[in-house]
BAVEXTI-527234 format. One line per 3 residues: number of its first residue (from 1); their letters; for each residue x, y, z of N, C-alpha, C. Coordinates in steps of 0.001 Angstrom, whole numbers, padded with zeros to 6 digits. Layout:
% BAVEXTI-527234
NUM	A	X/Y/Z/X/Y/Z/X/Y/Z  ...
END
This chain:
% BAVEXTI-527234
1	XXX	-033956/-006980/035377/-032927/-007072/034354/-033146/-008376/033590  -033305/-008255/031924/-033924/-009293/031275/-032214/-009897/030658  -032771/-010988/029790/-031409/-012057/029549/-030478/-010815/028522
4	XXX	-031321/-010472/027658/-031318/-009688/026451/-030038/-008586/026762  -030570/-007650/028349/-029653/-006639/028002/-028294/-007040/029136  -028536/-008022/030121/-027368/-008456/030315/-025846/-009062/029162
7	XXX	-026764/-009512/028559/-025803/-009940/027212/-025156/-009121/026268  -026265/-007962/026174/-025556/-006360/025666/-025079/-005926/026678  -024773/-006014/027871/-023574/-005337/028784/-022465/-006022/028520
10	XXX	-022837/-007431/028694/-021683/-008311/028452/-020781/-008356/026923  -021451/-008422/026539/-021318/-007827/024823/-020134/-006254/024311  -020693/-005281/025327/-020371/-004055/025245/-019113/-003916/026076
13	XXX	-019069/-004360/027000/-017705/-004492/028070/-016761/-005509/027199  -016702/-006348/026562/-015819/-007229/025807/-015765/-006464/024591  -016138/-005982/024146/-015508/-005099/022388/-014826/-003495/023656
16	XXX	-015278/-002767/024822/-014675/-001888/024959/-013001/-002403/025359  -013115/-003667/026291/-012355/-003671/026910/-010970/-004373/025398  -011635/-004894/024816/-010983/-005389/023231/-010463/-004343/022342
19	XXX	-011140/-003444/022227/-010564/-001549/021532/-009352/-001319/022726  -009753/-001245/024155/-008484/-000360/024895/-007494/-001727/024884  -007733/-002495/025032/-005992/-003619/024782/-005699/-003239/023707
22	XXX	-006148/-002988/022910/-005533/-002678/020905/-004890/-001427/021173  -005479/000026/021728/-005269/001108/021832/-003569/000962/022329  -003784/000111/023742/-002525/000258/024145/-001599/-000300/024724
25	XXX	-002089/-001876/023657/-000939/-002967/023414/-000414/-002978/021733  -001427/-002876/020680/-001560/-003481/019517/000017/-002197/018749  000692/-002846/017997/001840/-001910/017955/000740/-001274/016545
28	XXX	000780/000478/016072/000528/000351/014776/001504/000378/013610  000954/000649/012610/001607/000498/011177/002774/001491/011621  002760/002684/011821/003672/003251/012136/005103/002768/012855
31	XXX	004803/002452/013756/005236/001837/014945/006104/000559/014163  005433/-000448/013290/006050/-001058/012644/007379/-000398/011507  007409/000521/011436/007945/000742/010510/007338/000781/008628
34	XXX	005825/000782/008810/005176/000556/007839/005091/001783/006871  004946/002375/005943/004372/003511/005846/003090/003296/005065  002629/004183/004797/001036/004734/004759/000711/005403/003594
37	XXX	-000236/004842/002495/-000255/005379/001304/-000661/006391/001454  -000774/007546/000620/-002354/008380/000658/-003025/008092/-000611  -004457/008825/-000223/-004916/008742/-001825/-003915/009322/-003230
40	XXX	-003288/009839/-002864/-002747/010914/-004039/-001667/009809/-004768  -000897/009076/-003403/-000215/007920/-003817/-000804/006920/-004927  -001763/007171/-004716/-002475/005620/-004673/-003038/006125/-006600
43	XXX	-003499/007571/-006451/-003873/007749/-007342/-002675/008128/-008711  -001344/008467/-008398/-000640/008470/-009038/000163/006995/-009483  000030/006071/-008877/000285/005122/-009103/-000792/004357/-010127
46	XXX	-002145/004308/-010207/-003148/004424/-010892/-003160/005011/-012120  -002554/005949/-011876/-002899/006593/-013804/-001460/006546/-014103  -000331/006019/-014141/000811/005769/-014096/000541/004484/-014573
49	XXX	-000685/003564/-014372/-000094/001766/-014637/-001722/001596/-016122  -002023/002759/-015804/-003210/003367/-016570/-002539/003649/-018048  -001936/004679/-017599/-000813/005712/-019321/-000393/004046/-020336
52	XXX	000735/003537/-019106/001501/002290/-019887/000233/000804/-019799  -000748/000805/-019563/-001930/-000098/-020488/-002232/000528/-021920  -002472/001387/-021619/-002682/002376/-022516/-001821/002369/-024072
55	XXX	-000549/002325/-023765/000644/002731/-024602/001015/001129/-025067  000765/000249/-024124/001160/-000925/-024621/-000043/-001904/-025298  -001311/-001121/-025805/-001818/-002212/-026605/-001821/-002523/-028051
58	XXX	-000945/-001517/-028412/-000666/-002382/-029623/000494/-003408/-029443  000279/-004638/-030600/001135/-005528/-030338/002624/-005549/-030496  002927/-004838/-031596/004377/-004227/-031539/004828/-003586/-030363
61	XXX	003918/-003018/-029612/004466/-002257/-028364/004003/-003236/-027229  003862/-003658/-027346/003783/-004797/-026004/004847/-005388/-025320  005890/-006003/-025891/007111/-006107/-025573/007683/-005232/-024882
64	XXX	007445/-004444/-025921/009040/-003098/-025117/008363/-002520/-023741  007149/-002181/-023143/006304/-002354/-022341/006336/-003233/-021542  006561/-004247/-021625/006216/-005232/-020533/006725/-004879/-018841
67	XXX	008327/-004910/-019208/008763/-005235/-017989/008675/-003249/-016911  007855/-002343/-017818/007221/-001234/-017634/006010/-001024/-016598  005439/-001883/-017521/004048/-002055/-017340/004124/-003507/-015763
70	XXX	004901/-004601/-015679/004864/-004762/-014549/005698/-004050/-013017  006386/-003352/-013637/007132/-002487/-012947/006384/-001556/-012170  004845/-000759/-012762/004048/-000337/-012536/002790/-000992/-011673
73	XXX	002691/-002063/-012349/001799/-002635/-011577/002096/-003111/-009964  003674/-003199/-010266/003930/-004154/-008776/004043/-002445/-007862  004202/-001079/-008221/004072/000231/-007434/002659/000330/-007328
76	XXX	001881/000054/-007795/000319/000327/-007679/000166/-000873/-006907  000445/-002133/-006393/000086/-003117/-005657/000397/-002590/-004372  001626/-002084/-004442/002403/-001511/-003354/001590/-000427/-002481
79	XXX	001500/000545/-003512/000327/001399/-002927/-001067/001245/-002287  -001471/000190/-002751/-003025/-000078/-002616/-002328/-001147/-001117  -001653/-001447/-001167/-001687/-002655/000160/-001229/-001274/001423
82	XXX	-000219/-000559/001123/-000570/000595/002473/-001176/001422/002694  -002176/001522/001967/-003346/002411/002198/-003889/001795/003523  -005497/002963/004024/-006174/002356/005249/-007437/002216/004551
85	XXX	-007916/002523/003298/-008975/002379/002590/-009870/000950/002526  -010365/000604/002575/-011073/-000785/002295/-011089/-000918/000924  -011468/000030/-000238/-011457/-000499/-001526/-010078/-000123/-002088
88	XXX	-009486/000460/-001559/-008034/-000072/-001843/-007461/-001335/-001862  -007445/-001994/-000479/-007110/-002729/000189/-008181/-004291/-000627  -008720/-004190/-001136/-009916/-005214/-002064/-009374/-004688/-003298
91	XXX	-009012/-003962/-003875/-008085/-003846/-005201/-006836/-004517/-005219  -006199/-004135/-003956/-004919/-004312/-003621/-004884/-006030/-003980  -005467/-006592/-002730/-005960/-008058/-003098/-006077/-008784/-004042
94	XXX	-006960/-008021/-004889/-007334/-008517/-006668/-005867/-008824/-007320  -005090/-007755/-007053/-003934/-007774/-008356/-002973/-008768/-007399  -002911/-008886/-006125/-001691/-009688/-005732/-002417/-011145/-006102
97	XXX	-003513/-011647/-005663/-004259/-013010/-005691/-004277/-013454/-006927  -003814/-012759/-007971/-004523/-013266/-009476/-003352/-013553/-009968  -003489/-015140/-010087/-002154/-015930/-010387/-002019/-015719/-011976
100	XXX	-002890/-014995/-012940/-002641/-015392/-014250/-001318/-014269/-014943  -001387/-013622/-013623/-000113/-012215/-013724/000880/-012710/-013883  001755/-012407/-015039/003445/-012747/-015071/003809/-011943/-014390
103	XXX	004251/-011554/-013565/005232/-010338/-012371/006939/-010416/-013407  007225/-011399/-013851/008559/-011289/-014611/009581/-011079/-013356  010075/-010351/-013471/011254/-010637/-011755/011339/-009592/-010893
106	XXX	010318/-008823/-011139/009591/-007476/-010419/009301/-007401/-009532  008280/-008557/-009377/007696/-009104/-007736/008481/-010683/-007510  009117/-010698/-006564/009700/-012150/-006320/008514/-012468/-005454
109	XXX	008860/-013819/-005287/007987/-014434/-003929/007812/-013595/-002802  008556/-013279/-002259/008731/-012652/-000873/008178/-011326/-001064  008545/-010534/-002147/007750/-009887/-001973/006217/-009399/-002025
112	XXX	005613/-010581/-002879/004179/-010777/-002909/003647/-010985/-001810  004335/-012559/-001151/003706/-012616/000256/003862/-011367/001407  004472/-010486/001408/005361/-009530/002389/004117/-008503/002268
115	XXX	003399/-008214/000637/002429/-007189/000724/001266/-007431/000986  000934/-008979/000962/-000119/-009485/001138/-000101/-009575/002629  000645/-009860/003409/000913/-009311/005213/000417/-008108/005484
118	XXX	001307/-007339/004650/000593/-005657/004822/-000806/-005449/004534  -001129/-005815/003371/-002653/-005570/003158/-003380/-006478/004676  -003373/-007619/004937/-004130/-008081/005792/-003642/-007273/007299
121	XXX	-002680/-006876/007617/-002513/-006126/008844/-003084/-004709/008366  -003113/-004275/007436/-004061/-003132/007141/-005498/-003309/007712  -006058/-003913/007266/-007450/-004775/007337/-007638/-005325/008390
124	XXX	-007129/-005802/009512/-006941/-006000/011003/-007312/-007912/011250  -006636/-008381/010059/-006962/-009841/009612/-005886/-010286/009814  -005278/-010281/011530/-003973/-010978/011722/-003744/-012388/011863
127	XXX	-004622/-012957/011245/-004440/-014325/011282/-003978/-014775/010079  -004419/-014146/009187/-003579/-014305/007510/-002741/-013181/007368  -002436/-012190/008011/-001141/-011350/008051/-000128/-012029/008452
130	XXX	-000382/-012892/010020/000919/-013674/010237/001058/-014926/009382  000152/-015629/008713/000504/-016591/007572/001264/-016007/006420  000534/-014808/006130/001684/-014360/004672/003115/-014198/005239
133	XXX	003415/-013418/006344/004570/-012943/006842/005453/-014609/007021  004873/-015793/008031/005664/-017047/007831/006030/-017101/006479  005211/-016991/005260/005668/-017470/004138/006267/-017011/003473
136	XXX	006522/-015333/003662/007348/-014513/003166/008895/-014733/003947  008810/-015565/005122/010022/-015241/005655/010859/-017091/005637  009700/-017740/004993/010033/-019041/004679/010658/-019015/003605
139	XXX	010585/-017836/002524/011001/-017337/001446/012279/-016908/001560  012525/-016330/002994/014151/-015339/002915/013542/-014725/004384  014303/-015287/005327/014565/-014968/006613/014841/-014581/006995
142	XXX	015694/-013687/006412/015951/-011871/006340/015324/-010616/006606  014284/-011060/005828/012972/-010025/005588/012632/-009558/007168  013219/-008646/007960/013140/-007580/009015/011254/-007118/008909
145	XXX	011019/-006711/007931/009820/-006357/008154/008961/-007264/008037  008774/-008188/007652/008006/-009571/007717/008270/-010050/009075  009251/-010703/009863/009365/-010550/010880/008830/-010138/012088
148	XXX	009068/-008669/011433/008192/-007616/012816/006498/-007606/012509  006211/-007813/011368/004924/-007972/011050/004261/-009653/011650  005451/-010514/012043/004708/-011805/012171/004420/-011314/013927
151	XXX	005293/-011231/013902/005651/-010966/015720/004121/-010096/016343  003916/-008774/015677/003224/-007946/016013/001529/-008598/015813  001329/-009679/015260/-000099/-010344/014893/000118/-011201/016189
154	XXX	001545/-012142/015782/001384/-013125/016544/001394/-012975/018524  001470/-011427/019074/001171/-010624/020238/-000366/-009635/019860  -000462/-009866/019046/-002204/-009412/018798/-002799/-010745/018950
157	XXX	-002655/-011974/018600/-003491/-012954/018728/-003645/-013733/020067  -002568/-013679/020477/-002380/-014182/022332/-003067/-012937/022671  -003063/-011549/022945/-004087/-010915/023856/-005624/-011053/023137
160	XXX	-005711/-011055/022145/-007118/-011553/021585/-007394/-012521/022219  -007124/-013744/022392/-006940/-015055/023210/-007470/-014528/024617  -006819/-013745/025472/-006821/-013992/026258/-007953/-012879/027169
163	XXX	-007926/-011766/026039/-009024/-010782/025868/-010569/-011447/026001  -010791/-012230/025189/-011964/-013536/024871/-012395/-014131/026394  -011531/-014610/026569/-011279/-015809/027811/-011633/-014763/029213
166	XXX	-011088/-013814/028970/-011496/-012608/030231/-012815/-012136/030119  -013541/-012122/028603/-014717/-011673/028478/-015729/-012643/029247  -015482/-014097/027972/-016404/-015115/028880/-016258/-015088/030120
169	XXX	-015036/-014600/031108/-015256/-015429/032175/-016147/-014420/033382  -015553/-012449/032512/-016617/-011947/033035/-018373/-012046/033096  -018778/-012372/031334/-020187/-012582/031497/-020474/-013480/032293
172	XXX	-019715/-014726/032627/-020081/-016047/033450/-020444/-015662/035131  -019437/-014620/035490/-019320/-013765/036594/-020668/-013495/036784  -020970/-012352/035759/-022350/-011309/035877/-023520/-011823/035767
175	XXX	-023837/-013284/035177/-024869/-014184/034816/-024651/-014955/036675  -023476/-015378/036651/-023383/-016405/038155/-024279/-015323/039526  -023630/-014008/039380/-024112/-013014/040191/-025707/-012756/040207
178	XXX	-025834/-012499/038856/-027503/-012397/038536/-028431/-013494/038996  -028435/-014671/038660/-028725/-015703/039722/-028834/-016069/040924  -027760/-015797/041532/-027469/-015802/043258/-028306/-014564/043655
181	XXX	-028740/-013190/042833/-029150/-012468/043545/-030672/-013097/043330  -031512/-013399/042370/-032376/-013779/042192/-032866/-014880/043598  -032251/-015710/044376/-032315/-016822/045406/-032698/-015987/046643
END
């Protein structure tokens, strides 16, 4: 037995044993109370923020449009952050991250940070899911689903923690063993 495939056992036993703690510790979206775009969502929200670009480029019509057209945009943000898609979820991103957006009073704080939680707990990036969720709830401490979204990373990141720490201490095991049998 060479170094190589001990390390792919060791390797392979720490991502299985890392999938079954997720399987049946990790709460999901559901479970949160999240719901779940579909494409159809996603796509009606899309040609919906599509029509009113559309309708609002002339400059006379821009105005009366506006608070339309972000009204739309902040349902198409919405959509794209509960999807399970990856290029959703990298769209989704684009339109919340891009500070040059007036949101007007459509999207408050809280709720920007609150979707930007969702998108990153979509994406399984609970380390900036539970940062947006603190900041959404630093915003208004209210926010129930921010909350349950900080909570649910911040019990994904202690068994990750401790998931890790069980891995190393098995390979250390199977390497200590491999040795002693070698003597």
């Amino acid at each position: 037995m060479d170094f190589t495939s001990v390390s792919d056992k060791i390797s392979t036993f720490t991502r299985n044993a890392k999938m079954e703690a997720e399987r049946l510790f990790l709460p999901s979206a559901s479970s949160l109370g999240l719901p779940v775009s579909s494409a159809e969502d996603v796509i009606m929200a899309e040609s919906e923020f599509a029509r009113l670009c559309a309708q609002s480029q002339a400059p006379e019509e821009a105005e009366k449009y506006k608070k339309e057209l972000d009204e739309a945009r902040f349902r198409l943000a919405w959509a794209l952050s509960h999807s399970r898609r990856e290029e959703h979820l990298r769209h989704a991103e684009n339109i919340l991250m891009d500070e040059t957006l007036e949101w007007d009073d459509v999207l408050t704080h809280r709720d920007r940070y609150y979707l930007k939680a969702v998108l990153y707990y979509n994406r399984n990036d609970y380390l900036s899911c539970r940062d947006n969720a603190f900041t959404c709830l630093s915003v208004d401490p209210t926010c129930v689903q921010a909350q349950n979204l900080r909570q649910a990373c911040e019990e994904y990141l202690a068994r990750d923690g401790i998931i890790g720490i069980t891995g190393v201490v098995a390979g250390v095991a199977v390497l200590g063993a491999m040795f002693a049998s070698r003597r």
